[in-house]
N, C-alpha and C positions, 0 to 999 in steps of 0.2 A: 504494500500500500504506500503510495505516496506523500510522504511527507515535507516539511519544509524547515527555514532556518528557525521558526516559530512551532510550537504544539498543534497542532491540527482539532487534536480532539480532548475538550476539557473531561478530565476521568469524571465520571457519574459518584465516585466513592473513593474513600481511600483508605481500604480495608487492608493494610498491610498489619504482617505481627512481625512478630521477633526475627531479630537475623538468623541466615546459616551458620553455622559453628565452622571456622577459615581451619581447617586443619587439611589433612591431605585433600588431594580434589578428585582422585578416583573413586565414584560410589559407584552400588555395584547398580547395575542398569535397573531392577527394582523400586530403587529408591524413589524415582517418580514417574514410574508404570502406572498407579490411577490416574486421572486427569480430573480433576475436581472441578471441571466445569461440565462433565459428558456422566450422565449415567450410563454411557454403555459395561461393556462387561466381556474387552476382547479376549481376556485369557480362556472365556469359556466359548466363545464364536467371534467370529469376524464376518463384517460384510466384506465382499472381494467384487462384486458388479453388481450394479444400480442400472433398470431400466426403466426408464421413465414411459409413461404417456400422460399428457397432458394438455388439457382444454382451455384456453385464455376465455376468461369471459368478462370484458371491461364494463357491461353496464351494472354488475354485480361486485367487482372489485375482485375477483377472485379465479385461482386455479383447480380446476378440479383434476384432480390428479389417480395417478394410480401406480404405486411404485413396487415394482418387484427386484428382493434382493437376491441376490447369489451369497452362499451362506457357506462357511470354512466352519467345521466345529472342532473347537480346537481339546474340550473338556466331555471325553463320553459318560460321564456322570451329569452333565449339563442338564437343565427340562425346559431352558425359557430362552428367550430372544428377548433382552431391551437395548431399547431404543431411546432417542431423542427426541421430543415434539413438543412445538410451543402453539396452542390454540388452532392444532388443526382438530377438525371434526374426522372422524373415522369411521368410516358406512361399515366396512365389515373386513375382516382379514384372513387369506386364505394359505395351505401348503401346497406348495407344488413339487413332486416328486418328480422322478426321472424321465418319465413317461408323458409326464405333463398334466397330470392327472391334481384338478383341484378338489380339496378339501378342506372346510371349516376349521376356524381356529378360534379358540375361546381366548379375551385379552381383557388388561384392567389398565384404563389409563389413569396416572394418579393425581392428586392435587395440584394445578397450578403451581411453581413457586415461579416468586416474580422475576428473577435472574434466569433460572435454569430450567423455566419450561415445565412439562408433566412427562413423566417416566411413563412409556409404555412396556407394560411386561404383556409377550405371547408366549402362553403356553404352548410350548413345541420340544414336547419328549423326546419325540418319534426322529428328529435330529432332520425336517426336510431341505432338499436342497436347494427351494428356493421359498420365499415367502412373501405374497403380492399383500400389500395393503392398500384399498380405495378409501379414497379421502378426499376434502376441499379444506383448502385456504381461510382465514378469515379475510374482510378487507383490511382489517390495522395489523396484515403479520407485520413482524418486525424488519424483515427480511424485504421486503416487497414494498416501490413506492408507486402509483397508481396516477397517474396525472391528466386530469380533462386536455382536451384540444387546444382550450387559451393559456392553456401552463407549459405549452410547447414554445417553442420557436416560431413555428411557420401556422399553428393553430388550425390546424387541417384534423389529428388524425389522434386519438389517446395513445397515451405511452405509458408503457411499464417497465421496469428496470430492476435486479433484484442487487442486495449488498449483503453477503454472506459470512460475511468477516466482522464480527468474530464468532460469534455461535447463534448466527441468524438463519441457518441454511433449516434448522431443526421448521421455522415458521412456517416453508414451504415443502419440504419434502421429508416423511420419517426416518429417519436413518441414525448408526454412530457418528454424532456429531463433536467428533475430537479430531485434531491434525495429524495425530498418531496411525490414524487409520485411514487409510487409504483403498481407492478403488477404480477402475474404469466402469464407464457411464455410456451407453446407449438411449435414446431420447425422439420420441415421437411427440411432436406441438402442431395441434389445431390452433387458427388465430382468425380473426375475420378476415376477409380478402383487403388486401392493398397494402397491410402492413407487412411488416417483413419482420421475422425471429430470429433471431441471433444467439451461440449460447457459447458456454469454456469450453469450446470443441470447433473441430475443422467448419468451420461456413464456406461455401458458396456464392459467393460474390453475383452469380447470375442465377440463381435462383428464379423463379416463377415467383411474384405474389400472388400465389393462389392457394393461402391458407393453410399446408400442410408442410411441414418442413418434419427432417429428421438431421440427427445428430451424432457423431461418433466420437468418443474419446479413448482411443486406444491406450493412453500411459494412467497408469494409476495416482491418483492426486486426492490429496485429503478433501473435507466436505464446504471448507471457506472456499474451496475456488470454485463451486458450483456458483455456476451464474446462468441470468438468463437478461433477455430484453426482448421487447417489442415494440413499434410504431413505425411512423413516417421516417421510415431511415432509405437513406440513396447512400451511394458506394461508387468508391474512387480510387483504382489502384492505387497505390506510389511506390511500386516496385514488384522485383517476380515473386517475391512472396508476404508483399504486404498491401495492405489496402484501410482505406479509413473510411468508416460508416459514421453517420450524421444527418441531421433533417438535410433534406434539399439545400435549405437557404444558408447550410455551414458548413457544406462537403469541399465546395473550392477552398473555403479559409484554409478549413484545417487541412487539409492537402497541403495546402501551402506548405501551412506553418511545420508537417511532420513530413514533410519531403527527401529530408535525410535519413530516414529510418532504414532504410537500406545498408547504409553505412554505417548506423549505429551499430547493428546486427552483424555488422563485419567486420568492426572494430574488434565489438565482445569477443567473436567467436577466435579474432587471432589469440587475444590474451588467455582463454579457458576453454576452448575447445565447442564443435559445432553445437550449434543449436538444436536441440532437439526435441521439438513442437511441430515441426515442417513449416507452419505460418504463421507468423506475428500481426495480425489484424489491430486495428483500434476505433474503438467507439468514442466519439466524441457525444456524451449526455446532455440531456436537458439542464438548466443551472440549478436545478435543485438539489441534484448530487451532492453528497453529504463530506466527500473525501477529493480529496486533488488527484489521486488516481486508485486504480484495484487493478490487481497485475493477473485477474483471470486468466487461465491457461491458453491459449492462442488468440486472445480478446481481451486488450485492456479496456477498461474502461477509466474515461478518460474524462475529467472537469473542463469546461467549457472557458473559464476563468486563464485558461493556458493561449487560451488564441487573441496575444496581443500581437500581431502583423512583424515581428522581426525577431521571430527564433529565442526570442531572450529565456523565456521558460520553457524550453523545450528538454531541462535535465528532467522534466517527467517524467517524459519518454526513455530516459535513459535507466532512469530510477524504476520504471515498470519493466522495461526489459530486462532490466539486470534480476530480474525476480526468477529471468525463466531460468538462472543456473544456481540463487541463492534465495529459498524458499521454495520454488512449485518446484522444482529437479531435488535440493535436499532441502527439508522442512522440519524446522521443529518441531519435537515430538509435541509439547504443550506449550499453553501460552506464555508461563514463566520462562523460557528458552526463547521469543520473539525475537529477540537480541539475533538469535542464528538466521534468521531471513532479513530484519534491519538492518541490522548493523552491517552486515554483508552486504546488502545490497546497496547501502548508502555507499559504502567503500567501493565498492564496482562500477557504481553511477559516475564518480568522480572521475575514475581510469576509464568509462568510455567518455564523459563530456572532455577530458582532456588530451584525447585520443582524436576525435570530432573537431573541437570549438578551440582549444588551446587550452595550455594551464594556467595561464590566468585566470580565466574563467574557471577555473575548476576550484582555484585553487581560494577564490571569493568565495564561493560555495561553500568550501570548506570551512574557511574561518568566518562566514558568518552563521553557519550551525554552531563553531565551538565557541561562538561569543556571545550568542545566545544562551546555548546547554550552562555557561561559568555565569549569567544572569539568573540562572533560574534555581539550578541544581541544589543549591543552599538552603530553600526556599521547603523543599520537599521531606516526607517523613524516609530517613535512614535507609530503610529497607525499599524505597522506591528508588534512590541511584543507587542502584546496583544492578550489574548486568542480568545476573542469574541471581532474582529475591527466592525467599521462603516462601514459595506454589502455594501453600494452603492459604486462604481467608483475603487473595487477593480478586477483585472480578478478572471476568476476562478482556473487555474492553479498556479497564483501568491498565492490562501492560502495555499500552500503545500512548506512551507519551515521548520524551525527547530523548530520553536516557539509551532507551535499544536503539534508536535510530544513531543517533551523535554520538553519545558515548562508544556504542559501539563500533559504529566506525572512523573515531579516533582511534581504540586501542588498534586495530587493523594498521591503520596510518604509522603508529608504532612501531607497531612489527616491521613492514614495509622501510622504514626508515632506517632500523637497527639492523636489517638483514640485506636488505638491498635487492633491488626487483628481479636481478639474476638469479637470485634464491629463493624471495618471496613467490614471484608469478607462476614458476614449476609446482612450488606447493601448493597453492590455492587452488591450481588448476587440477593436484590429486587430489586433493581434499574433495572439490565436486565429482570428480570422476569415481571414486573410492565408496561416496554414501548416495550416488543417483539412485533419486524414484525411493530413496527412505525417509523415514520420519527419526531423528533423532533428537537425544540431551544434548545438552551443554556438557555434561560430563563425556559423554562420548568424545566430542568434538574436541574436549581437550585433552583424553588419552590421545585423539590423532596428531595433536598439535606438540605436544610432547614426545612424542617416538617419532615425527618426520619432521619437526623444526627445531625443536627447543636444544634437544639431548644430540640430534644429526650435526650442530650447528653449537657446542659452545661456548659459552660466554658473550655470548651476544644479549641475550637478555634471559635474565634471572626467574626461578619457579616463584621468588615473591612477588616482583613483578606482575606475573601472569596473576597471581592471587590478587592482589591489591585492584588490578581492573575489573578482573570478574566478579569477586565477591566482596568488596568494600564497597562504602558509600562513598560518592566526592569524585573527582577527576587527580588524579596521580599528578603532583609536584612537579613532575620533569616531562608532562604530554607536548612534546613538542605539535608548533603550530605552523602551519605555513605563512609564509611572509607575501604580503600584498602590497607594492608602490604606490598602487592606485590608492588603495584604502588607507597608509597612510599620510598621505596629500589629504584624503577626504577628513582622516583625523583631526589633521592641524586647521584643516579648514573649520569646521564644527567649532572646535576649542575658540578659533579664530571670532568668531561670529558670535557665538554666546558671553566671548567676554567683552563686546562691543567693536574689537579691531578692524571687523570687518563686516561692510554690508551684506546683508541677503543677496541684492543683484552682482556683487560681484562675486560669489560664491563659483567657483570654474567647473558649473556642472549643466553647462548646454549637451557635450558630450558625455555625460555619465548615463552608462546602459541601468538597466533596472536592478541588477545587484546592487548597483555601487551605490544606489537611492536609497533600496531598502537600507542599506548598511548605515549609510547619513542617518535614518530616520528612525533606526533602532536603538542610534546611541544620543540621541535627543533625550534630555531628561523628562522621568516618566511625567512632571509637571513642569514642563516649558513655559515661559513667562510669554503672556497672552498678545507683548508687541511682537516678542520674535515670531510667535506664529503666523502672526497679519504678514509679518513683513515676510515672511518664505512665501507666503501666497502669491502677495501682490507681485513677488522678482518673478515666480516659477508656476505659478498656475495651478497647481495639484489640487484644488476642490473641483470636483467633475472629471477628475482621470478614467480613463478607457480602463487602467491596468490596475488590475484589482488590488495585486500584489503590495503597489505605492500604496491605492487606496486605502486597504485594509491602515495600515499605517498612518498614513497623514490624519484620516479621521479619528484615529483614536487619539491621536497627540492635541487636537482642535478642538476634540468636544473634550478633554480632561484640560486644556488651558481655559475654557469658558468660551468658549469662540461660536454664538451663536450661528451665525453666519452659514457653516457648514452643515446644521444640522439637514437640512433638507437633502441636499449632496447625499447624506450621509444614508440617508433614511431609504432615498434610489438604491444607495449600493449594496442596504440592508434585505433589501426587498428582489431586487434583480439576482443575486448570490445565494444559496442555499449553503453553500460550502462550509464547513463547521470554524474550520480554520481561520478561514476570510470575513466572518458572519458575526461570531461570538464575541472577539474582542471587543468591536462597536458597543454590542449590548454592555459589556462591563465598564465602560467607560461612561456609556451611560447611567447606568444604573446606581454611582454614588452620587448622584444630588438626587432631591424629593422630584424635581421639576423634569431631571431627563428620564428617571425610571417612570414619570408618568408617559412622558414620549415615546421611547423605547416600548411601553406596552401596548400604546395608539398604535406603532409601526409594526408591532408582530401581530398587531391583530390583522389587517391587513396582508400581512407576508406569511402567516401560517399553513394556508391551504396549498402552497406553494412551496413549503419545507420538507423534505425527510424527514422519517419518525425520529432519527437517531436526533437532528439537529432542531426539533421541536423537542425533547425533551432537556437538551441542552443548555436550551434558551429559557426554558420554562422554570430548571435548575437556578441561573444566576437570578432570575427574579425573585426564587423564595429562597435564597441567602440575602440577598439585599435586603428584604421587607425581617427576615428574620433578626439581623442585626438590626437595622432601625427599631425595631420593637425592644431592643436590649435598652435600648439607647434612654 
């Protein structure tokens, strides 16, 4: 999933407990074999293929479905099958033996809980080898967002789009909804005529709209990458094995703006070895998309918020790509291990944009994730910067903030730096090759790192070392940083200007691409004196920016200086964006005085029909800590 120099998604909780105990780091693989976000139960079966069929029916909101699993039993003492399901209704569930012969299954689905869904247990003594269950969707799965024709783009045609990461897949389809567990997927989709389906599997670029599409997913892939979409989508090659889907009226943008994706894919593949998905497609979504990207398996899906006309955010793309060798090829086994598809993939991202675009570029990138991560990291409870925290009593959503992204790939950058890319790139490149198509730990991953880098290689860098990144709180003392000329010209300029030496309009940032902006406008104090903000205005123009990126930014530094002026600007960009990232600051910024939390709840009133569940309940979150504190007050 695509992330940024900032947090994308503010955690729902922040249920962390005690540290892990820093003593040797080889556990035995056991150690965090449950997954306390999955009631499944693989030591006793395993799903191994998922076949889908499935009915879209948008004036109802929902998928009727019917998923038959392919079943490994791995425990001949076993008697039951659970699964994962969050508010789906279950018409009835059946065994299918080898003959194909069905028969009735008696099942008990259990209490709602509010994070983790309802446990389905089917009794299934008899050990069948497959097991169909029909079922429908609600309209509010979690999984699934549902958008009338004016919440599109071009306002023709409904669209649907699913987000399965992190344990949403449970909302539309039953199955072990853990990363641990993996499976290939076959898929039949009815849809009205004229729209077009798309899913994490091979599509079709010329396809018939004529309502019935199938799907194949030959590599086995845990259940976050199951994805789906439908609407008004047209298709635009941009290469012999890429293509970009988007309404009609955003296919030439984005074409444009991911015209290099060919070369990204050829960059990767010299440093780690071929690609193996066959196509890399990308969806360009509706703006209500809750995330900057989702690295589904031959189909990113992609935020709309990225097509500012000169390639400047295009490390998306790289950051989505990079998934298909660190995450969808080897994947954490749970979500305490994120850190092995983040962090990896952030460090990957950076070796192809500077592969691509330069290392300048890459290398802004860089330091401004780790100048953000040394902002914030202070700021969090102990066992949340740490790479690998203590798995129990953390949600699963909650591991997705800046620490697996940044931190982790810092420490990689570390590595990288201490060993030298003659050394480094060989091993990263076995390290993918060695666990493809598995779900591992972090303890894994570090027995590999210690018999093929550490111990092959040393005194180059130290087992406390290694300890100190993975399992301590904080960023290590000696994390060296890349050095930027640009950024620090932009320094002295900044310093320069807030202590009066220098005007706004002389500021030498006609040429500064959209890094070097955000980078200005992130080291702006968090309450900027209410002339300096007029006067950035009036030299540089930034209330009504095109690029969200600045936006997100400039309107949170304008409305916490008091700068009425912006709010409407602001309330456009509230309302145009569903993106959590790009969305939520505004609201927090609004939300410390009496006057902007009543505005900010004018404007979501307005802008909620139009949000993700995920990032309506996000926004919904900072209004009742605001009113909660005021009520202290």
């Amino acid at each position: 999933m695509a992330y940024s120099a900032l947090p994308f998604l503010e955690s729902f909780s922040m249920r962390l407990i005690s540290a892990l105990a820093v003593g040797a780091f080889t556990l035995p693989l056991t150690a965090f074999a449950a997954d306390p976000h999955s009631y499944a139960q693989p030591d006793q079966v395993r799903v191994t293929h998922l076949d889908l069929d499935l009915k879209i029916d948008f004036p109802l909101k929902q998928l009727d479905g019917q998923a038959t699993l392919k079943l490994d039993w791995k425990d001949a003492k076993a008697k039951s099958l659970v699964l994962d399901t969050r508010d789906l209704k279950i018409a009835k569930i059946e065994a299918i033996d080898t003959k194909g012969k069905a028969s009735a299954l008696t099942f008990a689905l259990a209490p709602r809980d509010k994070e983790l869904g309802s446990k389905l247990t089917i009794n299934a003594p008899s050990h069948p080898a497959q097991v169909r269950i029909v079922y429908t969707t609600v309209p509010t799965a979690s999984g699934l967002q549902w958008l009338t024709p004016e919440q599109t783009a071009d306002k023709k045609l409904p669209f649907m789009f699913s987000q399965s990461e992190s344990i949403h897949a449970r909302s539309w389809v039953p199955l072990q909804d853990s990363p641990a567990i993996r499976f290939t997927y076959t898929a039949h989709v009815t849809a009205p005529k004229d729209v077009r389906v798309a899913m994490s599997a091979i599509n079709d670029a010329k396809h018939a709209l004529d309502g019935d599409f199938s799907f194949n997913q030959p590599h086995p892939i845990p259940s976050y990458l199951l994805a789906i979409t439908a609407g008004d989508l047209a298709v635009k090659e941009t290469g012999p094995r890429s293509a970009v889907y988007a309404e009609p009226s955003v296919v030439d943008k984005a074409a444009h703006e991911f015209e290099d994706t060919e070369k990204l894919i050829a960059a990767t593949e010299k440093l780690y070895g071929p690609y193996a998905w066959d196509r890399y497609d990308l969806l360009v979504l509706p703006p209500s998309f809750p995330f900057g990207g989702m690295e589904n398996p031959n189909m990113t899906f992609a935020t709309p918020t990225v097509l500012v006309g000169d390639k400047s955010l295009v490390s998306l793309v790289s950051h989505e790509l990079a998934h298909s060798w660190s995450g969808n090829l080897v994947t954490s086994a749970a979500w305490r291990d994120i850190w092995l598809n983040e962090g990896f993939t952030t460090y990957v991202q950076g070796r192809i944009t500077e592969a691509v675009y330069g290392k300048a570029l890459a290398d802004e990138e860089a330091l401004l994730s780790a100048r953000a991560l040394q902002k914030s990291i202070g700021a969090m409870p102990e066992n949340a910067q740490k790479l690998a925290p203590e798995p129990h009593g953390i949600g699963a959503d909650d591991s997705l903030s800046e620490v697996p992204y940044d931190k982790g790939s810092w420490f990689l950058r570390t590595l990288e730096q201490r060993y030298g890319r003659d050394v480094f790139d060989p091993y990263l490149k076995g390290y993918f090759n060695h666990f493809a198509f598995q779900s591992i730990t972090t303890e894994q991953m570090l027995d590999y790192l210690k018999a093929n880098l550490i111990d092959k290689y040393p005194g180059k860098v130290s087992w406390d070392e290694v300890n100190e990144w993975v399992y301590k709180p904080g960023i290590p003392k000696n994390a060296p940083l890349p050095d930027s000329p640009r950024f620090n010209s932009i320094d002295k300029q900044r310093d320069d200007f807030l202590a009066g030496k220098l005007d706004a309009a002389k500021l030498d940032a006609k040429g500064w691409n959209t890094q070097e902006w955000m980078y200005f406008l992130d080291r702006l104090p968090d309450a900027a004196p209410l002339d300096k903000i007029k006067q950035i205005d009036a030299a540089w123009h930034l209330t009504g920016t095109p690029n969200a990126e600045i936006g997100m930014r400039w309107y949170s530094h304008a409305i916490a200086a008091g700068n009425k002026d912006v709010w409407s600007a602001a309330a456009e960009h509230m309302t145009r964006i569903g993106r959590l990232y790009l969305t939520t600051p505004l609201y927090k910024a609004f939300v410390k005085t009496p006057e902007g939390l009543a505005y900010a709840e004018q404007v979501y009133a307005k802008a909620k029909a139009g949000y993700h569940p995920l990032t309506q309940a996000a926004v919904e979150d900072i209004f009742a800590k605001a009113k909660k504190a005021k009520a202290k007050k």
